[in-house]
C-alpha positions in Angstrom: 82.7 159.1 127.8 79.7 157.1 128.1 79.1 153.3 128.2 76.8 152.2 125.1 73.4 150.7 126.4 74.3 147.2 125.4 77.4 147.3 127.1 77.4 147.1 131.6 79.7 148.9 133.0 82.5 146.8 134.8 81.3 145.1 138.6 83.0 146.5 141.1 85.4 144.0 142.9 83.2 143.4 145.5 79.9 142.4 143.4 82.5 139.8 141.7 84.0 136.4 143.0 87.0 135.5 144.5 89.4 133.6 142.2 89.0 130.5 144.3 85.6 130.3 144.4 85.0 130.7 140.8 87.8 128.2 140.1 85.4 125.6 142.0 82.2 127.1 140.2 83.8 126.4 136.4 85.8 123.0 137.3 82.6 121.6 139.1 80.3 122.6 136.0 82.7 120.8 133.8 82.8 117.7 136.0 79.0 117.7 136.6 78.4 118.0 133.2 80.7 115.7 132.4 79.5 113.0 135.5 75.6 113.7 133.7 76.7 112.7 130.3 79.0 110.2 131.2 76.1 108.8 133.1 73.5 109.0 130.7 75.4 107.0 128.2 77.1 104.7 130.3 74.0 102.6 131.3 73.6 101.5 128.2 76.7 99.4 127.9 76.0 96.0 127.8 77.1 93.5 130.7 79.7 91.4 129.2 83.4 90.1 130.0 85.1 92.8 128.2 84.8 95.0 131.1 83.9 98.1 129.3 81.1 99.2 131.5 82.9 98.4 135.0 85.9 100.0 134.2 83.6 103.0 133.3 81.4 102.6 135.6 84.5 103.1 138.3 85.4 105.9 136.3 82.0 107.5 137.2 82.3 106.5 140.8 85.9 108.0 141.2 84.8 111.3 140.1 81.8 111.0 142.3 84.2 111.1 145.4 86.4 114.1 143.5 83.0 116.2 143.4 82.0 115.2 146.6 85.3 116.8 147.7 84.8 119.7 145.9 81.8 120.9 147.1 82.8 120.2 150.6 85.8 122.8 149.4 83.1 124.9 148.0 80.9 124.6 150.5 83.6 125.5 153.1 84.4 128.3 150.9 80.7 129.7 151.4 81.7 130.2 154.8 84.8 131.8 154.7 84.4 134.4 151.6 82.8 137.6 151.7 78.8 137.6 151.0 78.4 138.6 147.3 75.2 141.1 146.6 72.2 139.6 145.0 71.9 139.6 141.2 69.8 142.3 140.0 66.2 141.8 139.5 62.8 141.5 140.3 61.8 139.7 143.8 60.6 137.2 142.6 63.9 136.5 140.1 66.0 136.9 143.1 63.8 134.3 145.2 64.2 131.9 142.6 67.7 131.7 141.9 68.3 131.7 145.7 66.0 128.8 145.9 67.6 127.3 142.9 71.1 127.6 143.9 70.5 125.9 147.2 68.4 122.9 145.5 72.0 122.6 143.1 74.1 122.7 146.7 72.0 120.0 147.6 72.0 117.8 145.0 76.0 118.2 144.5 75.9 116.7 147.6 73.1 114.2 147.8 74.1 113.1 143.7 77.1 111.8 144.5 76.3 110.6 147.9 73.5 108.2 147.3 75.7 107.0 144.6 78.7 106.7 146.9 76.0 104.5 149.7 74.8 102.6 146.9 78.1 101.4 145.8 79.3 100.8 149.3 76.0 98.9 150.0 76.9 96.4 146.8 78.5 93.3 146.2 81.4 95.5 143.7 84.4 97.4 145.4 84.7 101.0 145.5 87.8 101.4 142.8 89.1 105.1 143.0 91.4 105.2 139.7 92.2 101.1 140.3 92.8 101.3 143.8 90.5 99.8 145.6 89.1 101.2 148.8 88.4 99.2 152.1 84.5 97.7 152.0 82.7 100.1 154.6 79.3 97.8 154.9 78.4 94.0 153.7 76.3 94.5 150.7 72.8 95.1 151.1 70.3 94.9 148.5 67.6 97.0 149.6 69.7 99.8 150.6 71.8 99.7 147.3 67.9 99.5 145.4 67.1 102.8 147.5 70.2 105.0 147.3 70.1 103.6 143.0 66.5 105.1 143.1 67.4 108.4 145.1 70.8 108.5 142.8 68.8 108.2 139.6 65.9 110.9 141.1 68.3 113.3 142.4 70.8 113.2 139.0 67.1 113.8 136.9 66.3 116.9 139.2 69.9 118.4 138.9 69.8 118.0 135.1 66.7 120.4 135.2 67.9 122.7 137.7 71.2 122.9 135.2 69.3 123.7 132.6 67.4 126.2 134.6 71.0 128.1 135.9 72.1 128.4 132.1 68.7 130.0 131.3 69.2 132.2 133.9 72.5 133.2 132.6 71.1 133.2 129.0 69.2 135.4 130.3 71.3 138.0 132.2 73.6 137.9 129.5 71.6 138.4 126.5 68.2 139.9 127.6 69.2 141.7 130.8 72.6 142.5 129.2 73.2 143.3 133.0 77.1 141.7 132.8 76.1 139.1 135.5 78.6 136.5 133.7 81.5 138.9 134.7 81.2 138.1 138.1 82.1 134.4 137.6 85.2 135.4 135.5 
């Protein structure tokens, strides 16, 4: 019996991922997604004395530290698991998803980071879901302004690169119809 054309045939086990690591792929999309949004609408909250926007702006921070533990996981992961083969595709495709996936690695890292240094660096505590963390540095003005400004870059530049990695798999899945999505099931 044959497989119709629009149909891939199932990836082997070893062209799929391992049930950790695409545990930490899905819950670290939601989260990101979640930390963009979240971000996005939050600045716009006026500063008043109801508290609205610190309590969400801790909010934002806590997960911040949850996703910079999570892609230390993943990241630690990467070194442990079994090398996966590339997608399919042209040279040039493969290039730049591998090009792309590292700038994501980064930016999960340096995102949350330059936030975390930012709000270490200001005159708030660091509240991790109302407990309040020990002060790591006296605040500092100019290194707050400069981890704000790479926190605010580097969020911008992962937004596109997100929307880049779900046209890629737009792509795989309903152009290519190659069955790339099955490896991250």
């Amino acid at each position: 019996m044959t497989t119709p054309a629009h149909t891939p045939p199932p990836l082997a086990p070893s062209a799929r991922y391992d049930r950790l690591s695409v545990l930490l792929h899905w819950a670290m999309a939601l989260l990101i997604l979640g930390q963009l949004a979240v971000g996005l609408w939050m600045v716009g909250l006026p500063k008043d004395d109801s508290g609205l926007r610190a309590q969400w702006f801790n909010n934002h921070k806590a997960m911040g530290l949850v996703l910079l533990l999570l892609i230390a996981l993943r990241a630690a992961r990467l070194t442990t698991r079994p090398a996966i083969a590339p997608a399919p595709g042209l040279p040039m495709q493969q290039r730049l998803a591998t090009g792309t996936h590292h700038l994501l690695y980064l930016l999960m890292v340096l995102a949350p980071l330059s936030g975390l240094m930012g709000s270490v660096w200001s005159k708030y505590p660091i509240k991790f879901w109302g407990l309040v963390l020990p002060r790591l540095a006296e605040p500092w003005e100019a290194g707050k302004a400069a981890m704000s400004s790479i926190h605010s870059t580097s969020t911008t530049v992962l937004m596109v690169l997100v929307a880049l990695h779900l046209a890629g798999v737009a792509y795989h899945q309903f152009i290519r119809r190659d069955g790339l999505l099955q490896r991250m099931r």
